[in-house]
N, C-alpha and C positions, 0 to 999 in steps of 0.2 A: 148534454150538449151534442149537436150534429154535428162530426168529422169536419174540418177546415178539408176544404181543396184547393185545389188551383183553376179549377171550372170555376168556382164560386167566386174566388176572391182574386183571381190574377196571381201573380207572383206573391204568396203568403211570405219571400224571405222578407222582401221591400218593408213587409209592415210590425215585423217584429222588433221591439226594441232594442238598443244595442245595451252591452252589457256596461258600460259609464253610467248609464241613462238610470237602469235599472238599480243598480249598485248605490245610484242617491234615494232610493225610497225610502224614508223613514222605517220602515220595518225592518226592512234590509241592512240600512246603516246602522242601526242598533244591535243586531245579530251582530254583522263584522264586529262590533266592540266585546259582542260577550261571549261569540265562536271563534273569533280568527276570520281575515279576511278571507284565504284561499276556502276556509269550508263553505260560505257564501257565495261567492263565485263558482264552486264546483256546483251546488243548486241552482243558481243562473243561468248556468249553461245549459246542465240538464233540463230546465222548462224551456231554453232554446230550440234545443235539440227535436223536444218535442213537437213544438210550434211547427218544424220546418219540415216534420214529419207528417202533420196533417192531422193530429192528436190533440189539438188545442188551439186555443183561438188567439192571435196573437195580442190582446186586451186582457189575459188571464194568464199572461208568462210569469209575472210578477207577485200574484195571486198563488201562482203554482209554486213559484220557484221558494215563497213561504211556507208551504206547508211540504216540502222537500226540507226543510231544514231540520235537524237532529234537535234535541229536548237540551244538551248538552256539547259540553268540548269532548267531553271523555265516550272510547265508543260502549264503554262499560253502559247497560241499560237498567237502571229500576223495574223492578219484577214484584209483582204481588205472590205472596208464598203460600198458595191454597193446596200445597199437596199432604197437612199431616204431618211434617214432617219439622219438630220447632227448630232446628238447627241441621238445615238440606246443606252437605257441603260442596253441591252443585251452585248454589246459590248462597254462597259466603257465610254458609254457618251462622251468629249470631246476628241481628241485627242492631245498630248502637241506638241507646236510647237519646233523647232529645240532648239530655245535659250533656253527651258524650258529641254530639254533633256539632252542635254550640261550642262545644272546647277544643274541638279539631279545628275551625273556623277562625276562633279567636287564636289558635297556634299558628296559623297557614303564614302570619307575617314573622318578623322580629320577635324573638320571646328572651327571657332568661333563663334558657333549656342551659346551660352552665356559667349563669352568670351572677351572684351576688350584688343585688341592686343597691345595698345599704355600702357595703366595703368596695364596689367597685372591681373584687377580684373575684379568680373563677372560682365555684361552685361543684358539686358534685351532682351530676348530671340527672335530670329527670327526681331530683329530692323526694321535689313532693307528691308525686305517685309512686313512690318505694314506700314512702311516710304513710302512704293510706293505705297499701296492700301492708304494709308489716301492721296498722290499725286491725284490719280483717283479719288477719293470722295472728294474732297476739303469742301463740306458741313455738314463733318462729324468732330465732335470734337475728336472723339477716332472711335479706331476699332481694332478689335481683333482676331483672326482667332480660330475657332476649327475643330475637323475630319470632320463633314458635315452638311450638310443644316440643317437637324433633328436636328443633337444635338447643333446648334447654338440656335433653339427655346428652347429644352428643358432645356440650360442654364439658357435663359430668363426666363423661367416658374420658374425654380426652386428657383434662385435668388430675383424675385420679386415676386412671387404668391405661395409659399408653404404655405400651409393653408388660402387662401386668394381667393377669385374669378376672374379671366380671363372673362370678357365682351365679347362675340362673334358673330356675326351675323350667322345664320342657314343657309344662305345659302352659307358659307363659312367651313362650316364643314366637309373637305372633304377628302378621301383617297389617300393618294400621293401615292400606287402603291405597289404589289405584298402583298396587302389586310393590308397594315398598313394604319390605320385610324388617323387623325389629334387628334381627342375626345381620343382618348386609348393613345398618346402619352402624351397629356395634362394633361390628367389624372392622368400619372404616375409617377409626378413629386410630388404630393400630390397639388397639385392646385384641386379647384372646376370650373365648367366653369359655364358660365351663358350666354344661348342662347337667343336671342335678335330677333327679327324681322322675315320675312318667310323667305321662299323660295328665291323668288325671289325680294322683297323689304325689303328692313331696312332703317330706316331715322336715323338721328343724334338725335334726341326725341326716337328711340328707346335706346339708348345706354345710355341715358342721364336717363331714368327713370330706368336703371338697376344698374347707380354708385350709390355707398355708402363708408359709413367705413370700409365694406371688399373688396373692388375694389384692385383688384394689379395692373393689366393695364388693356386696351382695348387691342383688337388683331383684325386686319387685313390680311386677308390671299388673297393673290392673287388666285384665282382659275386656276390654270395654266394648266391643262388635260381636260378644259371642256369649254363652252360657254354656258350661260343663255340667250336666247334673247327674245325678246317681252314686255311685261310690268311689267320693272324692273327699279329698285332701288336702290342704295348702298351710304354709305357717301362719301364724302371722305373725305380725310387728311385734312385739311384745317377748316371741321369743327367739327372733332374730336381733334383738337387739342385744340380748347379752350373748353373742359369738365373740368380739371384741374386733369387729371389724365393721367399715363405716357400712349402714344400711340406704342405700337409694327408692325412695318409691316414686313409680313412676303411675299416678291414679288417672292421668288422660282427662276428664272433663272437666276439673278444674273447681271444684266445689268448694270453697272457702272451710264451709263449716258444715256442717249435717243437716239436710234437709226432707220433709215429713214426707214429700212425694216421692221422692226416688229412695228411700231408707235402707239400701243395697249397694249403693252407691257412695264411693272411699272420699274422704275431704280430707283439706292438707292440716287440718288444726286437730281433729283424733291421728291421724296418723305421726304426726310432731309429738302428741304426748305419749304415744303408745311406745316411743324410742325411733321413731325415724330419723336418721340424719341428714337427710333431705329429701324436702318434697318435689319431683317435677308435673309439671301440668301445664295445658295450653288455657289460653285465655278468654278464646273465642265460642268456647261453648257453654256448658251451665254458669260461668261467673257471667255471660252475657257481654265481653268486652269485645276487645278489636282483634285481631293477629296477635300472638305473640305468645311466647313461652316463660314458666314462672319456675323460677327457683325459692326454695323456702329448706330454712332450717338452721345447722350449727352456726352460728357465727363464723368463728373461724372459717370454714371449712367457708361458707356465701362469701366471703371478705376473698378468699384466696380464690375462687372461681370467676369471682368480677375482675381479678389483677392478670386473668391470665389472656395472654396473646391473641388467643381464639376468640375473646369476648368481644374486643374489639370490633372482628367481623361478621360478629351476632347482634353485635347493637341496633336498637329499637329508635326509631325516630323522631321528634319533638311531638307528629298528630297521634303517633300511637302511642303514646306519654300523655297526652292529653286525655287522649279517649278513655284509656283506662284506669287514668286517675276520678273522671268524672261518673265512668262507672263503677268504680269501688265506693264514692262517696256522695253520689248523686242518688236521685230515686230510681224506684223500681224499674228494670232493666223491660225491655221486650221479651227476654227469653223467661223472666219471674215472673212477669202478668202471664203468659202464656201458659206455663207450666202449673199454673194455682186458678188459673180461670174458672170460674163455675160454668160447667153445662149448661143451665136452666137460659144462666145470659148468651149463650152462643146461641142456643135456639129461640130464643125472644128475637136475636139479630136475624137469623137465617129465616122467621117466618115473616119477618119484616121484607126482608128482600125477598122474599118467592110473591109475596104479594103485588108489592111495587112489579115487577118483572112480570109476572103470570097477568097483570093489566093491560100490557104492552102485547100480549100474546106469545110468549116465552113460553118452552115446555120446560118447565121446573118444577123440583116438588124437595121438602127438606127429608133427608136420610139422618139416621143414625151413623156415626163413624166411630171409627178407633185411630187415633193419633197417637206418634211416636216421637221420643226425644232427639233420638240422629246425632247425627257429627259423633259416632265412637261413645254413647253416653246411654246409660240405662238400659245394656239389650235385655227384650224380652220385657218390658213397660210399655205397659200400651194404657193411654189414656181416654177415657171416655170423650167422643164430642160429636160434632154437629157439620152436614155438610150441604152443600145445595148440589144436586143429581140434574142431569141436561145430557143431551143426548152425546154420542160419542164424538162426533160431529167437532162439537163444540173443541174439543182439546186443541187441534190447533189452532182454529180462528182464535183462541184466546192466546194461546202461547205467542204468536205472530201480530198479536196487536198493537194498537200505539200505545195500549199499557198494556203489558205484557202479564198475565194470569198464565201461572203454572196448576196446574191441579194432578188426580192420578185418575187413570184410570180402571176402571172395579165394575165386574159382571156388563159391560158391554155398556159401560155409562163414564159420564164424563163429573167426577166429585172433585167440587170446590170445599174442602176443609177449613174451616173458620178458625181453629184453635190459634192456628200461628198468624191469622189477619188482626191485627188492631183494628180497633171499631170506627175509628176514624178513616181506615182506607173501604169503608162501604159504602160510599158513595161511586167511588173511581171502580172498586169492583163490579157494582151493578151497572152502570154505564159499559166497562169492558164485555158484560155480557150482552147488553145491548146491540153492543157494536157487531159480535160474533155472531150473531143471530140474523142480523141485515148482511152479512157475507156472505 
């Protein structure tokens, strides 16, 4: 379209609509019901602005000021997750499956998150997603959910080790990520810790000559961001359980049960029979749920962690009660299709789209990749996949788009990784790359 002037058109303010005018257009009026009036009016104004600028013609304010409108209320954006990476905690870690979405939705109004519909009286809160993670765990006498991983330990700390000592081996002392250290979180529960063993060994005699009368538990931390190898050492479960003091593991990705792709990787159901006395773990990564933190293990011992003060203001909300009950007991998760995906089907997908795209005139061509599980899960697993290669170019016009495509970057290219895209979002990918490519 040719620049509006005031040579051409006279006074271009005269002919732009006013904002009442505009504000009843059916497009418009519809938006205000399912944005908010003022975010509609903020895009009214804006194609004003432009209009009077000399940017637009004043018959296209309207026009303009809709496709100025956000996809949603929330400024949160949907991202396609093409970088390799199945649980990016740049980009919220797991993604919830359908059955999980559906039950957040149906949560959003009035529920009987503690309510007893048959008796009328209250309930204990969130039942029947404890009911399907204690199903999952069957090795677990109680269990109990708060907001996440962290604050599932630091319930533990507070409850059993406030002014008391935490047993830890050194080389289990470690930073779960964006500079929070395990020792500083330990810490600030009023626990002491008591480091144990090096680096890279610790025996069951180290741990043993550090109980006493101030022992609150032992702690076992999964090292889950990193691998020690060479000549190394750690207990385990099995013979920390007969010190006669409670054992805590702490395994990070949250793995129900043992599974054949990560075979390295600790689950709260072996570590419950091997003598664990509780499991903590977050829920947002290999079990594939929403936020939040799992407790598992002694009865006792979950019964008296959910009664205490702190829990309170760790509690988990009705949607994420939802979500993760419908991910414990719904289907396959996003993060288990991904994680089991066969190769051969990424690349039947990937040379589907180089085709459709390479018609258009797209430089694309399908690479080999290696994918990784992320979010603190598996390091040092790398799974075979498939990716679409485009020039480097491309990375931001896709990250900045109106569906926004993450990818990495590798040897001076721009790789969209398939493993972590469901098959259903290729369509909306190969359009996003479309779009990148006309920028």
């Amino acid at each position: 379209m040719e620049p509006v002037t005031r040579s051409t058109t006279g006074d271009v303010r005269r002919l732009i609509p006013r904002t009442d005018v505009l504000l009843r257009d059916p497009r418009l009026a519809e938006a205000a019901r399912r944005l908010g009036a003022p975010v509609v009016k903020a895009a009214v104004q804006t194609a004003q602005r432009h209009a009077r600028a000399g940017r637009l013609a004043p018959q296209d304010v309207a026009d303009e000021a809709v496709a100025l409108l956000p996809d949603s209320a929330c400024g949160l954006r949907a991202v396609i997750n093409a970088t390799g990476v199945l649980l990016h905690t740049n980009l919220g870690r797991a993604p919830l499956s359908d059955a999980a979405r559906r039950a957040v939705a149906d949560a959003a109004g009035p529920t009987d998150v503690e309510l007893d519909l048959d008796t009328g009286v209250r309930a204990r809160r969130g039942r029947t997603a404890l009911r399907a993670l204690h199903d999952r765990v069957p090795a677990a006498g109680a269990v109990h959910v708060v907001n996440n991983g962290a604050a599932a330990l630091v319930l533990a700390a507070t409850a059993l080790a406030a002014g008391k000592e935490i047993v830890v081996s050194r080389g289990e002392m470690v930073e779960i990520g964006d500079g929070f250290r395990l020792p500083d979180l330990l810490v600030s529960t009023g626990a002491r810790l008591r480091e144990v063993g090096t680096t890279n060994r610790t025996t069951v005699d180290d741990y043993a000559a550090a109980i006493g009368p101030h022992t609150g538990f032992v702690l076992k931390v999964h090292p889950s961001n990193f691998l020690i190898t060479g000549f190394t050492r750690a207990a385990d479960i099995a013979e920390l359980a007969g010190l006669d003091v409670p054992v805590v593991v702490d395994i990070g990705s949250g793995l129900p049960a043992p599974h054949p792709v990560v075979p390295d990787e600790p689950d709260a159901e072996t570590q419950l029979r091997a003598g664990a006395s509780l499991v903590t773990a977050s829920g947002d990564k290999l079990l594939g749920g929403p936020q939040c933190g799992l407790l598992l293990g002694d009865e006792e011992l979950v019964r008296a962690l959910a009664r205490h003060p702190l829990a309170r203001a760790l509690r988990v909300d009705k949607l994420t009660l939802a979500a993760l009950e419908a991910t414990l007991t719904g289907p396959p998760t996003p993060t288990a299709t991904a994680l089991t995906v066969d190769p051969a089907a990424l690349r039947a997908r990937a040379d589907r789209l180089v085709a459709s795209l390479s018609a258009d005139g797209v430089d694309v061509r399908v690479v080999d990749s290696a994918a990784t599980v992320g979010g603190g899960g598996a390091p040092g697993v790398t799974l075979p996949s498939v990716a679409l290669s485009l020039p480097e170019r491309f990375a931001v016009a896709l990250r900045t788009g109106r569906v926004p495509v993450v990818g990495r970057l590798e040897g001076g290219r721009c790789l969209l990784d398939l493993r972590a895209v469901p098959p259903e979002d290729d369509e909306r990918l190969g359009g996003a790359v479309r779009a990148a490519a006309k920028s």
